[in-house]
ZAMARGU-4260 file (C-alpha; in steps of 0.2 Angstrom, whole numbers, plus 5000, padded with zeros to 4 digits):
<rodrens>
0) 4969/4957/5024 | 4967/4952/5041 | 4974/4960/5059 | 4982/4946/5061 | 4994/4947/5045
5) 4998/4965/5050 | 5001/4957/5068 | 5012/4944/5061 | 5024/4954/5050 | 5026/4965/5065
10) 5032/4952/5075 | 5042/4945/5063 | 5050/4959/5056 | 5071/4958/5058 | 5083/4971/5058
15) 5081/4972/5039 | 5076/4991/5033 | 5062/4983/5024 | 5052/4967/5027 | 5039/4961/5015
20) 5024/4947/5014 | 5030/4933/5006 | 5012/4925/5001 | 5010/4909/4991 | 5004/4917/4974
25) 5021/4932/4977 | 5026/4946/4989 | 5013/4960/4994 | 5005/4968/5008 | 5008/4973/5023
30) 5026/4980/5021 | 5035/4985/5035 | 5046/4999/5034 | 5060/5007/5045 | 5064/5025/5044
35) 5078/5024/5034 | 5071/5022/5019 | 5056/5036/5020 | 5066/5048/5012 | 5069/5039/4997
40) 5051/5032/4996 | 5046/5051/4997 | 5055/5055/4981 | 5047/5040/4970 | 5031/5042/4960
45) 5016/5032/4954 | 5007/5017/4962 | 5022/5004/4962 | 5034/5015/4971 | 5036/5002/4984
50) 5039/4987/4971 | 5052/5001/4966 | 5061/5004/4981 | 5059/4982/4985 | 5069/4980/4970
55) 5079/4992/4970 | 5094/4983/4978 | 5097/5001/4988 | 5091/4990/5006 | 5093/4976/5012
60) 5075/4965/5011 | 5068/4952/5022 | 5052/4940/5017 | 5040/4936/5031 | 5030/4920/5029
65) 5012/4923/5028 | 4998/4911/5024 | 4984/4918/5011 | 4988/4927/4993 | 4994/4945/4989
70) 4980/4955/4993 | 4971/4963/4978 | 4976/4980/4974 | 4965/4993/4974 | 4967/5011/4969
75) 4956/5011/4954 | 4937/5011/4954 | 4939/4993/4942 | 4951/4987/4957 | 4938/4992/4971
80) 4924/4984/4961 | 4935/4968/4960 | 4937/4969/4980 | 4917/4970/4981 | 4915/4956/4968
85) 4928/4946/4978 | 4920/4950/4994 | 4903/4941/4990 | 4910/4924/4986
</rodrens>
């Protein structure tokens, strides 16, 4: 992911509690949060407590155009040797 993804989203983001990437394969990374919703982030669990909280209905959510795919996600030692693999292509 780029600085200038994060820089965009920023820029873009509305008054919305959460804004998300809308990318051409789906919605990823960056998120941009407001504080509003850090308290109920706090209380999920596991690795797709954001996609929780996203569908959860609970806030209002803006998509932010972005140019590229979701981002791979890594927080395995499989998804970080997939970022390496992808990384030499």
């Amino acid at each position: 992911m780029s600085a200038g993804r994060v820089t965009g989203v920023v820029l873009a983001a509305g008054r919305a509690p959460i804004d998300v990437c809308r990318c051409r394969n789906g919605n990823g990374h960056p998120f941009w949060l407001r504080r509003i919703v850090f308290a109920e982030l706090a209380r999920l669990h596991g690795d797709k407590r954001m996609c929780k909280l996203v569908e959860s209905s609970h806030y209002r959510v803006t998509e932010v155009d972005v140019d590229g795919t979701v981002p791979l996600d890594v927080d395995t030692w499989d998804g970080h040797d997939r970022l390496l693999t992808a990384g030499r292509r």
